[in-house]
C-alpha positions as CSV (number, residue, x, y, z in Angstrom):
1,X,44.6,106.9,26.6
2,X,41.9,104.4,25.2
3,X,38.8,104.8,26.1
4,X,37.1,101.1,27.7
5,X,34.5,100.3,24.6
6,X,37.8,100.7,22.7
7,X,39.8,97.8,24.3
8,X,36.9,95.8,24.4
9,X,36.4,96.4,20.9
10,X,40.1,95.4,20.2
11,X,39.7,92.3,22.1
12,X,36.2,91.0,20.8
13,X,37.8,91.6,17.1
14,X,41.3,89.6,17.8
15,X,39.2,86.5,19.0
16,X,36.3,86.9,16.0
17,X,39.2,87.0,13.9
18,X,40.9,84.0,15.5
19,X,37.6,82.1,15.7
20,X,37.3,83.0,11.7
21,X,40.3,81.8,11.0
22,X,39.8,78.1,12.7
23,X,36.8,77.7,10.8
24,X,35.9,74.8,9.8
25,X,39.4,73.6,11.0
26,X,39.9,70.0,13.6
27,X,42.7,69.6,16.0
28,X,44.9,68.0,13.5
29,X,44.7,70.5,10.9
30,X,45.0,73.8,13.3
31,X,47.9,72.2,14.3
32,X,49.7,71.9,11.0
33,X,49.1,75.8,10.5
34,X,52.3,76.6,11.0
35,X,53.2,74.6,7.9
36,X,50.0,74.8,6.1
37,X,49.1,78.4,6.2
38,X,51.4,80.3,7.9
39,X,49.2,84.0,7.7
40,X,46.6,82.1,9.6
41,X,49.0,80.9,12.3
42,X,50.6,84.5,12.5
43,X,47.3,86.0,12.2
44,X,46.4,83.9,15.2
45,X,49.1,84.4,17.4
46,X,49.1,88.4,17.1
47,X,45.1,88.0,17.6
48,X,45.9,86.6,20.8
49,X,48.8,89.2,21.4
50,X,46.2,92.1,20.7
51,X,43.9,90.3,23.3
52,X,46.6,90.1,25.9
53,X,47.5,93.6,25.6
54,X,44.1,95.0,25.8
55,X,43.0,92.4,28.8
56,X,46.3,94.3,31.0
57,X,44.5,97.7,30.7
58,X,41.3,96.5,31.4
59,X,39.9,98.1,35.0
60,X,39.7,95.8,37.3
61,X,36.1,96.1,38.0
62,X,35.7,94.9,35.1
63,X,37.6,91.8,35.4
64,X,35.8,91.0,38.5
65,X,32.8,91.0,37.1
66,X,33.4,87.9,34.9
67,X,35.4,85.7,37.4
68,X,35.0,82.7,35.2
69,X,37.3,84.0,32.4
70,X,41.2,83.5,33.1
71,X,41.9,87.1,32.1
72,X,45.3,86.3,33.7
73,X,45.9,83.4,31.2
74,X,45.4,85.5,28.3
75,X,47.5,88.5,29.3
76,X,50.4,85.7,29.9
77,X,49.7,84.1,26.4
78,X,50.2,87.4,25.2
79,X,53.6,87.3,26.7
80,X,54.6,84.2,25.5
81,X,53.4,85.1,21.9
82,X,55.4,88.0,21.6
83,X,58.4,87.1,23.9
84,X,58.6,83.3,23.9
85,X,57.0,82.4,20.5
86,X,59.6,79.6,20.3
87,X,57.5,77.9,23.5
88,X,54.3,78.2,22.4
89,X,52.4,75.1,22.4
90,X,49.7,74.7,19.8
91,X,48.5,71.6,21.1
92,X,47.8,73.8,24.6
93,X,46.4,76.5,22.3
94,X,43.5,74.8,20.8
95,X,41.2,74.3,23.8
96,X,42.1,78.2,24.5
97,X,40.5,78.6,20.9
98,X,37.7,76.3,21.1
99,X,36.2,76.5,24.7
100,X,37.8,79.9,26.5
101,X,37.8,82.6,23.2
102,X,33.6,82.0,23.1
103,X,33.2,82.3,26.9
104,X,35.6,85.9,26.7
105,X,33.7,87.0,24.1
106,X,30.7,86.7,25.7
107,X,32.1,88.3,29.0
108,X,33.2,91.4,26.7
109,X,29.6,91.4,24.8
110,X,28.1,92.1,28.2
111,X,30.8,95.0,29.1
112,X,29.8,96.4,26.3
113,X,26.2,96.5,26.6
114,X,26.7,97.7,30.0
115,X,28.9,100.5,28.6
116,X,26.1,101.1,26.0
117,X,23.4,101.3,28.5
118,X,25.0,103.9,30.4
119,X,26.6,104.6,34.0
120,X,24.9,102.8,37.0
């Protein structure tokens, strides 16, 4: 079993990786991925797959601790990625990117410097 600076660790590089990847990108042209680059826009969608799967065997503790993140959300867009990828709506998925990926990543930065700083 993973170890919980591991899943973190998975999930803070899927969403640096999907941050990296909308770089420099607007609404308009993250939403022609899927025509324009295609490995970005399958990079993207398994980033968020790898977040969803690591967000379902998170402890709960943990999860409480950041009650303004939809952990919820994400481990059902890791559903729909990898089940219902012919429903996914990019034009739902770009405030995900923009406003809820910096917020999570923040919420795992501090679960890991609590991990780091040792048991309480």
């Amino acid at each position: 079993m993973r170890e919980l600076a591991a899943r973190l660790g998975d999930i803070r590089c899927a969403a640096a990786d999907i941050l990296a990847f909308v770089r420099g990108l607007d609404e308009a042209a993250f939403l022609a991925l899927p025509e324009t680059d295609r490995k970005a826009y399958r990079a993207i969608k398994n980033g968020f797959a790898e977040i969803g799967e690591a967000i379902k065997r998170l402890p709960p503790e943990a999860l409480a601790r950041h009650r303004g993140i939809d952990w919820h959300g994400f481990a059902g867009l890791r559903d729909m990625v990898s089940h219902q990828y012919f429903g996914l709506e990019l034009p739902r998925l770009w405030p995900t990117i923009r406003e809820e990926l910096p917020a999570l990543l923040t919420a795992v930065d501090a679960e890991l410097a609590r991990l780091a700083s040792g048991p309480r």
